[in-house]
ZAMARGU-4260 file (C-alpha; in steps of 0.2 Angstrom, whole numbers, plus 5000, padded with zeros to 4 digits):
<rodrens>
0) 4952/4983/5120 | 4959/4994/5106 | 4972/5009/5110 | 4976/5024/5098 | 4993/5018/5089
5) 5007/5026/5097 | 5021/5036/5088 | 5035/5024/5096 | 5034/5010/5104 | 5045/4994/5112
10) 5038/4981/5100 | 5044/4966/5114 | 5034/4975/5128 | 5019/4976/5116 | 5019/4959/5113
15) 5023/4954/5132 | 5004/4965/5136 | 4997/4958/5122 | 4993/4975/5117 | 4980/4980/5101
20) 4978/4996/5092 | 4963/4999/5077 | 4961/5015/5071 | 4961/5026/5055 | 4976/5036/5049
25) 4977/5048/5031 | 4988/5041/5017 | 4996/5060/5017 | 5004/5055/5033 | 5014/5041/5024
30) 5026/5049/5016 | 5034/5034/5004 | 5019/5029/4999 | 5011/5046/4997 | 5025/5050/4983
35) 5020/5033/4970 | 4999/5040/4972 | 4991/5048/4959 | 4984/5057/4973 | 4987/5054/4992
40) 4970/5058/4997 | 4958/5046/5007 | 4960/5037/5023 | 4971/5017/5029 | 4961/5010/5041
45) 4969/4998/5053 | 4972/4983/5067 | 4988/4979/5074 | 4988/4965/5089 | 5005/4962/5097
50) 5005/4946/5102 | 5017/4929/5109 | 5013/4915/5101 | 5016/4896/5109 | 5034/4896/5102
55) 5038/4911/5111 | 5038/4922/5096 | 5036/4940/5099 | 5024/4944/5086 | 5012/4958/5077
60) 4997/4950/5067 | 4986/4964/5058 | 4975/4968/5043 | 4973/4984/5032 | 4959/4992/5022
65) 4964/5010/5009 | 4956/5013/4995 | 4972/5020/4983 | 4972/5032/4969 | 4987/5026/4958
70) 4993/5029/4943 | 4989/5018/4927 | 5002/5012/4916 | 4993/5013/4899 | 4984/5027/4901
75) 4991/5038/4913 | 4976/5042/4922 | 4971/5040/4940 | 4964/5023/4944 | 4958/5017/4961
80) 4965/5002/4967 | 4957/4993/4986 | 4970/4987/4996 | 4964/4974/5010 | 4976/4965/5015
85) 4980/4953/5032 | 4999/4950/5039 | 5009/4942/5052 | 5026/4947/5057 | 5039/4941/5070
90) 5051/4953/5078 | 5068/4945/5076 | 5086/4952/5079 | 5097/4945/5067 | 5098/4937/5050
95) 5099/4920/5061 | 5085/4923/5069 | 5074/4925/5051 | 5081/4909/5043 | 5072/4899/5058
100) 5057/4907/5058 | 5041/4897/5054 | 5034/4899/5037 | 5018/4909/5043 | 5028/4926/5048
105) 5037/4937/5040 | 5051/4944/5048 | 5053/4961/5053 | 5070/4966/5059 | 5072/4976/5077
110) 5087/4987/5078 | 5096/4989/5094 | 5086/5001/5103 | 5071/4991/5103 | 5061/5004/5095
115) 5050/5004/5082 | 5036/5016/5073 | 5020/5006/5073 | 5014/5018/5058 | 5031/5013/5047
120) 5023/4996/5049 | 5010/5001/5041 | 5016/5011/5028 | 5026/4997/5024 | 5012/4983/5020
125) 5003/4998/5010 | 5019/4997/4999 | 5019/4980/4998 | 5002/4979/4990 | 5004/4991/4977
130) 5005/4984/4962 | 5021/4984/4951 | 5010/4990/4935 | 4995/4996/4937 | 4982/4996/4924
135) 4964/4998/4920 | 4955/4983/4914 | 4953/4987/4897 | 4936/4991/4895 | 4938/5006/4907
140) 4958/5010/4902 | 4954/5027/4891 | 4973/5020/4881 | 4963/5007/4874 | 4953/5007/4857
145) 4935/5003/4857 | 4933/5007/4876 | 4920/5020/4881 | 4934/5030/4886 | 4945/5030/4873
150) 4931/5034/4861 | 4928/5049/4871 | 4948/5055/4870 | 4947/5051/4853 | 4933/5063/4848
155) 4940/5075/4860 | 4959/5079/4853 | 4962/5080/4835 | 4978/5073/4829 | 4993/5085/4826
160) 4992/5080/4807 | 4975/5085/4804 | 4982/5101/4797 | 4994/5094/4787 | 4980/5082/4778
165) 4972/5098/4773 | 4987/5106/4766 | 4988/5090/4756 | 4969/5093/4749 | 4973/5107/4743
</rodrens>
């Protein structure tokens, strides 16, 4: 059964129910990730299952879907960018706790209250998938001659000189 996410929540307890949440949530509501966009707009849709694996790991397994407008790096335009993206986590304590973790989870540290915000969870594997440079594949980067696009900007402005050349002319 699926559950709206709630704003906190008791990781350990979630796990110990076996608890899932799936849902939809707008990328204006994750602030750090809303900042690096070219535009925050669109929606993260999302599973979350808390779960105890046969270790006895307290775990969170989930995937993620956002369509993102970031910013791209040669031509400063907006560029969509699909983030899908599947991850296991296991609630640890300590630094002790991470180094004996099994290969298959990524650790995601619990401070003493034994609180966390699922949606920081979230926001946080968006992050993660960003890319460091973002860039349009050169065909569709308007930065890069003999593109459509940069054909089009290139008829569009003429150059700052363009005066100067005609000074020269005369």
């Amino acid at each position: 059964m699926s559950q709206h996410l709630p704003n906190l929540a008791d990781p350990w307890r979630l796990a110990d129910l076996g608890r899932r949440f799936a849902g939809r949530i707008r990328i204006e509501q994750f602030p750090r990730l809303a900042q690096l966009l070219a535009g925050p707009s669109g929606e993260a849709t999302y599973e979350l299952e808390f779960f105890t694996d046969e270790r006895g790991y307290s775990c969170i397994a989930g995937k993620l879907a956002a369509d993102l407008s970031v910013e791209c790096q040669r031509c400063l335009g907006p560029m969509a960018y699909p983030v899908r993206s599947e991850f296991a986590l296991a609630l640890v304590r300590s630094i002790a706790e991470i180094e004996r973790l099994p290969d298959r989870y990524d650790p995601l540290l619990v401070d003493d209250t034994d609180i966390i915000h699922p949606q920081d969870v979230i926001e946080d594997e968006l992050l993660l998938a960003l890319p460091q440079v973002a860039m349009h594949d050169t065909e569709q980067c308007a930065a890069v001659s003999g593109s459509p696009q940069a054909d089009r900007v290139s008829t569009q402005t003429k150059s700052p000189f363009a005066v100067l050349a005609e000074l020269k002319k005369k």
